[in-house]
Each structure stands twice: as structure tokens, then as C-alpha cells.
KEKE-3310 file (N, C-alpha, C; in steps of 0.2 Angstrom, whole numbers, plus 5000, padded with zeros to 4 digits):
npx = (4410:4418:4415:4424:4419:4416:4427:4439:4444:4459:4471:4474:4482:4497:4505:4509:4513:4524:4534:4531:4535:4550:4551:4546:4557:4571:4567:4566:4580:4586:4585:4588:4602:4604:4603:4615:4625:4628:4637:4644:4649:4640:4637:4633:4633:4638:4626:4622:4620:4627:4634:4642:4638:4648:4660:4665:4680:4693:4700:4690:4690:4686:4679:4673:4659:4666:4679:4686:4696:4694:4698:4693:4683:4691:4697:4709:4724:4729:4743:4746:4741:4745:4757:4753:4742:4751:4758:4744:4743:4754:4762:4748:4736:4726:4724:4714:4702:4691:4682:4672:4666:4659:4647:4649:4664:4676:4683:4697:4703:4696:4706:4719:4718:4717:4727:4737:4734:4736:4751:4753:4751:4741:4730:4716:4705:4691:4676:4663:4646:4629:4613:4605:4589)
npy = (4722:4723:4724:4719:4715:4703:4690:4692:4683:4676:4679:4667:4669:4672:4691:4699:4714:4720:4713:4715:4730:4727:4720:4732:4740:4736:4736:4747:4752:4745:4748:4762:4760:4753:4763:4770:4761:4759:4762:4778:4784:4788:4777:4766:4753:4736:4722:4706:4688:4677:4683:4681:4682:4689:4694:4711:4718:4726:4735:4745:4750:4763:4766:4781:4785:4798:4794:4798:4792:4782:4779:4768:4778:4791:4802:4799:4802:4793:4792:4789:4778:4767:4767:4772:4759:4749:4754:4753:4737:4734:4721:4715:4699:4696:4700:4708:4716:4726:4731:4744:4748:4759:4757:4762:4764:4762:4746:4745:4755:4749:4735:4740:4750:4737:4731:4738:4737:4723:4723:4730:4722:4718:4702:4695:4700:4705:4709:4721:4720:4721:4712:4704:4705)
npz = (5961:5945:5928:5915:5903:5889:5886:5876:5861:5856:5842:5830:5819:5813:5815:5803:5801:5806:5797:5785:5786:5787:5772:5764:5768:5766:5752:5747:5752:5743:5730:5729:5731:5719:5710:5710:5707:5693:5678:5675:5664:5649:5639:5626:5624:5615:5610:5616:5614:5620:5631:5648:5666:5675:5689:5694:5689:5697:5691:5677:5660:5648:5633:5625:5614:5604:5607:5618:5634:5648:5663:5676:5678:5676:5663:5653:5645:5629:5628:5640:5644:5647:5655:5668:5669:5669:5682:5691:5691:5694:5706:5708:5712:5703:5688:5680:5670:5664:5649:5641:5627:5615:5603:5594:5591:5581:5578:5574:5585:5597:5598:5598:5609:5617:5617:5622:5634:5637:5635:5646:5659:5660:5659:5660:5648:5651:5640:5641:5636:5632:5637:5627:5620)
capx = (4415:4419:4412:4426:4414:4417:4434:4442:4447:4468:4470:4478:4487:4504:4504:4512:4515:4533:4538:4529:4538:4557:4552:4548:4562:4575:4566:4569:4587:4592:4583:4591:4608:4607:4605:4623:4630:4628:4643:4645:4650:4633:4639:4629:4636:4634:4622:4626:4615:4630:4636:4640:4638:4655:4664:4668:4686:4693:4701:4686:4693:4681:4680:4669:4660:4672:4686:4691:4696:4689:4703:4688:4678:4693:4699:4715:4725:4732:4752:4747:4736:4752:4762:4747:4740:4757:4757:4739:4742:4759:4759:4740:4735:4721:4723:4708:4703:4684:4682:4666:4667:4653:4645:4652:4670:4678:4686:4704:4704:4696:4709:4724:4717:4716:4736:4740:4732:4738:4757:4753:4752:4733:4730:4711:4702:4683:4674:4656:4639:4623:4610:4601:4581)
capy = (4719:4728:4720:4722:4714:4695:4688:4693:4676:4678:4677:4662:4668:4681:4697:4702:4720:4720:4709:4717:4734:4725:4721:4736:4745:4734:4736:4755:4752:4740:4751:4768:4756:4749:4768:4773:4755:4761:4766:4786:4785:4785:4772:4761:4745:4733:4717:4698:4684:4672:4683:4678:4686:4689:4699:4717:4719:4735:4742:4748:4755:4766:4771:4782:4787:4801:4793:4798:4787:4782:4775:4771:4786:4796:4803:4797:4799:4785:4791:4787:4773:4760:4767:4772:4755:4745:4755:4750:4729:4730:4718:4711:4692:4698:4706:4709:4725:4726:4733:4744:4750:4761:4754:4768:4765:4759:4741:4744:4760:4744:4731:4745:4749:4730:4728:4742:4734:4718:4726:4734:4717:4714:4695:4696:4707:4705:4716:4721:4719:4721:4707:4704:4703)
capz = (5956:5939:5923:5909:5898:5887:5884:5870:5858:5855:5833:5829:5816:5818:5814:5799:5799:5804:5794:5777:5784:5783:5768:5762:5769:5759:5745:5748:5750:5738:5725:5731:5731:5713:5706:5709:5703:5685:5674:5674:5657:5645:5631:5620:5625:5610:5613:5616:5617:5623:5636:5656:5671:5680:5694:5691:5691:5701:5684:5673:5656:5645:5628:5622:5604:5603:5607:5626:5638:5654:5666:5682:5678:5674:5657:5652:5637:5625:5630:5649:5646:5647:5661:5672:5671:5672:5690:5693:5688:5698:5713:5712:5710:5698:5682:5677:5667:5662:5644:5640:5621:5613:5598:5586:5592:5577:5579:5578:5591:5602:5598:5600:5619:5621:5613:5627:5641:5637:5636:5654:5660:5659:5659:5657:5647:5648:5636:5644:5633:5637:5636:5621:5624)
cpx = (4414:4421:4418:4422:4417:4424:4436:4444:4455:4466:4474:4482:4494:4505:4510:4515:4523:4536:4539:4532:4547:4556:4551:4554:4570:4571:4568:4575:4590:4587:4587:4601:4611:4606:4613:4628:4629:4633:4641:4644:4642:4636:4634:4633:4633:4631:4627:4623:4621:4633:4633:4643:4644:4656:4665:4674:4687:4695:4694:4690:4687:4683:4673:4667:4664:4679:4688:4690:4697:4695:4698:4688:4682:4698:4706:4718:4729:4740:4751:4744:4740:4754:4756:4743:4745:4755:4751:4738:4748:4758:4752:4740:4733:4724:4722:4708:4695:4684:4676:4669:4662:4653:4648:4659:4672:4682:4694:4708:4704:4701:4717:4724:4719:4725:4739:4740:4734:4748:4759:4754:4744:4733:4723:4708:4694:4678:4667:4651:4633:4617:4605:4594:4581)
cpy = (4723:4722:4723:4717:4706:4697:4688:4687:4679:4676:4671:4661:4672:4685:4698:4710:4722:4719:4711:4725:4733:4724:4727:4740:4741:4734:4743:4754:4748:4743:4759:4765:4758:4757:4770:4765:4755:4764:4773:4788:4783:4783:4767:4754:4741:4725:4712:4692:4678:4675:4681:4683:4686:4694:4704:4717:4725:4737:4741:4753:4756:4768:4772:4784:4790:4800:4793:4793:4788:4777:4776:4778:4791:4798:4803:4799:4794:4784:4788:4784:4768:4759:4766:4765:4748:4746:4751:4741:4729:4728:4715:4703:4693:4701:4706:4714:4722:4733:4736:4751:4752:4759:4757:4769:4760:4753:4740:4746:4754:4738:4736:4745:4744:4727:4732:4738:4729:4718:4728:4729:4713:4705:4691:4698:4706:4713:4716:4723:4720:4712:4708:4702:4698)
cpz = (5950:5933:5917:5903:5897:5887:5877:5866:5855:5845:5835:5825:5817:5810:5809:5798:5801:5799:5786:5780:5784:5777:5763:5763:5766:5754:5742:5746:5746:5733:5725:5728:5723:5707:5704:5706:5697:5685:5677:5666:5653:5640:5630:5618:5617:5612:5610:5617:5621:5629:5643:5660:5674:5686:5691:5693:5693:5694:5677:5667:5650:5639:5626:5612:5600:5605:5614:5629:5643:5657:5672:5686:5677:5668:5659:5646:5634:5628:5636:5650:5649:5653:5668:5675:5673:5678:5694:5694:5692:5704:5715:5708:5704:5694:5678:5675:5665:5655:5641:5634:5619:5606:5592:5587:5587:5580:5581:5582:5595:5604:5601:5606:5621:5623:5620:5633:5641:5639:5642:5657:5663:5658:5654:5655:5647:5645:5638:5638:5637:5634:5629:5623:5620)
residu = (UNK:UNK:UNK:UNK:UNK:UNK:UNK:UNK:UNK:UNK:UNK:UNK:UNK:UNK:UNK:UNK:UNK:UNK:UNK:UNK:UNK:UNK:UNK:UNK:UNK:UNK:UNK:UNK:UNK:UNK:UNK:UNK:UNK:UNK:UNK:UNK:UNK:UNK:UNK:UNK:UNK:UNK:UNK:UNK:UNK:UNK:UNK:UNK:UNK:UNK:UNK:UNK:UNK:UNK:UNK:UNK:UNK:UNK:UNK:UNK:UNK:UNK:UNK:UNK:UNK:UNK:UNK:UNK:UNK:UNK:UNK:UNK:UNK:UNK:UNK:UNK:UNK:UNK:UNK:UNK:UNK:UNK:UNK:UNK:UNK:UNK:UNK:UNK:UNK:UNK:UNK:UNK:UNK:UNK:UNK:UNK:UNK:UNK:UNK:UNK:UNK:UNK:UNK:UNK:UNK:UNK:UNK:UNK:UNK:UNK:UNK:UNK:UNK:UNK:UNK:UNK:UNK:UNK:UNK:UNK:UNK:UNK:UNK:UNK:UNK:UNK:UNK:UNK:UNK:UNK:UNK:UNK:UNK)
# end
């Protein structure tokens, strides 16, 4: 007869290593992910301690320090802000617009935009901040 030696004792706890490589491998992708979820535009949002977290609306409108504007991700100018985004707002439930102003954009440039977008047939306008430490 042929001796495979003692009996081995079974662990009693379970075996982790799968489980710590789904974790890693979401933590991979959801870090890969959250690169491209960042604006385009590099603006200097101005801080908020009272702001709240919301929904992004699908229209994203931009201005920058110098002035151009950012209709989602794409330069627009002031004449074709109006009609362009009438077109955009006609027919949806929602009309929300998301508002990201650079710190050095003078105040009445930013209400001007807003008077536009409101006239298009904007509803909502949320104007995006960053959080205050």
C-alpha cells in the first residue's frame, strides 16, 4: 500500500485572495474612470462653504478668464449663445444649464450670460463652486 503521509487539517477560515483582487480591480477602474469626469476647461471656480451637491445637467455652459465661452466643451460666441441654446432647451422636461465662471470673470459678463440663458428658456441655472476646505 502507498503511504501519502498525515492528513492534512482543512483551514477554517475562507480564502481571501479573490475577493482583495475585485477589489482591487475596481479600485483601478473607478480611478481610471474619475480622470475623464473632470471639466476640460481649466477654470478657477470660486469657493462656497454652503454649497450642495446636485445632478449635472446635460447643458454645461463655460466661461473663461478671458472671456470665451464654453457651450459643452465648445467655443461659442455671445451672438449664438441665445438661439443655439433656445434649440438645445426646445422640447426637454429639464431646463437645467450648469454655470461654471472663472474667479476673474467680472460679475456683470456673468449675469449678462445668465439674462441670456434665462431668455433661451433656461429654468434652472446652477452656478458650480468648489468646496471650501
Amino acid at each position: 500500500m502507498i503511504d501519502f503521509g498525515a492528513h492534512v487539517r482543512k483551514r477554517k477560515g475562507l480564502d481571501l485572495t479573490p475577493m482583495l483582487d475585485v477589489v482591487f480591480l475596481l479600485l483601478i477602474f473607478f480611478m481610471l474612470t474619475s480622470i475623464f469626469a473632470k471639466p476640460l476647461l481649466p477654470l478657477d471656480l470660486p469657493e462656497a462653504a454652503s454649497g450642495q451637491v446636485a445632478g449635472e445637467p446635460e447643458i454645461r455652459l463655460s466661461i473663461s478668464r478671458d472671456g470665451r465661452l464654453h457651450l459643452n466643451e465648445t467655443e461659442i460666441g455671445l451672438d449664438l449663445l441665445g438661439p443655439r441654446l433656445g434649440e438645445m432647451l426646445a422640447g426637454k422636461m429639464a431646463r437645467d444649464i450648469s454655470l461654471r465662471a472663472d474667479q476673474g470673470v467680472p460679475f456683470g459678463r456673468v449675469v449678462e450670460i445668465m439674462d441670456l440663458a434665462k431668455q433661451a428658456g433656461a429654468v434652472n441655472i446652477a452656478v458650480v463652486t468648489e468646496k471650501k476646505p
